[in-house]
N, C-alpha and C positions, 0 to 999 in steps of 0.2 A: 549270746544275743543281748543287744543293748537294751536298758529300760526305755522308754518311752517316757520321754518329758511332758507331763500333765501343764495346763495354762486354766487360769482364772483369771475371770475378769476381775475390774476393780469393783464392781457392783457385790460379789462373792465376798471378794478381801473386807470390804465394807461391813460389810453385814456379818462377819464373822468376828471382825473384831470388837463391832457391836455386843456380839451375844457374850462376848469373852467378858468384855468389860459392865456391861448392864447389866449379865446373867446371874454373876455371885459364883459361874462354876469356873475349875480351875483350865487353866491351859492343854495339859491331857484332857481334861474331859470333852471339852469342845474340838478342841480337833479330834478327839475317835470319833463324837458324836459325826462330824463333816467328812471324817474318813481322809484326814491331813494329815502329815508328822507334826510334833507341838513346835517343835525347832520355830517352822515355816509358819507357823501363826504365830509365835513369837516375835520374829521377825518384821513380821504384816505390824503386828500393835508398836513395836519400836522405830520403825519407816513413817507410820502416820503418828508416832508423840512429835516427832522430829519436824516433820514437817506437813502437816496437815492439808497444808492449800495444791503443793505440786508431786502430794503422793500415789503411788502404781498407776504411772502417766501408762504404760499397757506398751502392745507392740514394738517390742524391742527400742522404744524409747528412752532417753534418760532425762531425770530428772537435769532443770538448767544449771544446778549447782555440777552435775558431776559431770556432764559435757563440757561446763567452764574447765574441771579441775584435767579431764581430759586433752585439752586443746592444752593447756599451760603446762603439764606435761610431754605434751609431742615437742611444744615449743621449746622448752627448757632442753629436750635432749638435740634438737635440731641446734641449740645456739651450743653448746658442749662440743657438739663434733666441729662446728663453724671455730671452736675457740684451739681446739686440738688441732686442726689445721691449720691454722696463724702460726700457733705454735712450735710446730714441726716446721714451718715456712723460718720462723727467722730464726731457728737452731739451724737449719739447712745456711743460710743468709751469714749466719754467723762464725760458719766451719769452712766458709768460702773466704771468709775474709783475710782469715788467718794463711 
């Protein structure tokens, strides 16, 4: 039986990384105290040093840097196959000639 994937909002994430950072207590300690793994508050505090203004945008959304890096990725493999087929085109092109 699979776990069940827990969700926090950004108001939670906020306020935790708050107490991590304001509190003086260590990363285990606050996450037992919130009953989180520390990984996953670690994580939270290194997301908001990075980027504070468009961080845990929530609902399956992404931040606009990693949609960008997504899109330029699809694109990048979309023009690879575009270039593998040229390529195979004028080997084909080239075997006729002969």
């Amino acid at each position: 039986m699979g776990r069940i994937r827990r969700s926090f909002t950004k108001e939670f994430k906020m306020e935790a990384v708050r107490l991590l950072t304001e509190g003086g207590c260590s990363v285990a300690q606050v996450a037992r105290d919130l009953g989180i793994r520390d990984t996953i508050l670690g994580r939270w505090k290194q997301e908001l040093a990075q980027s504070p203004a468009g961080v845990f945008p929530g609902n399956g959304q992404r931040r606009s840097d990693e949609e960008e890096l997504r899109q330029l990725r699809r694109e990048n493999a979309r023009l690879r196959m575009e270039r593998d087929i040229l390529k195979n085109c004028s080997a084909v092109e080239a075997h006729h000639l002969w």
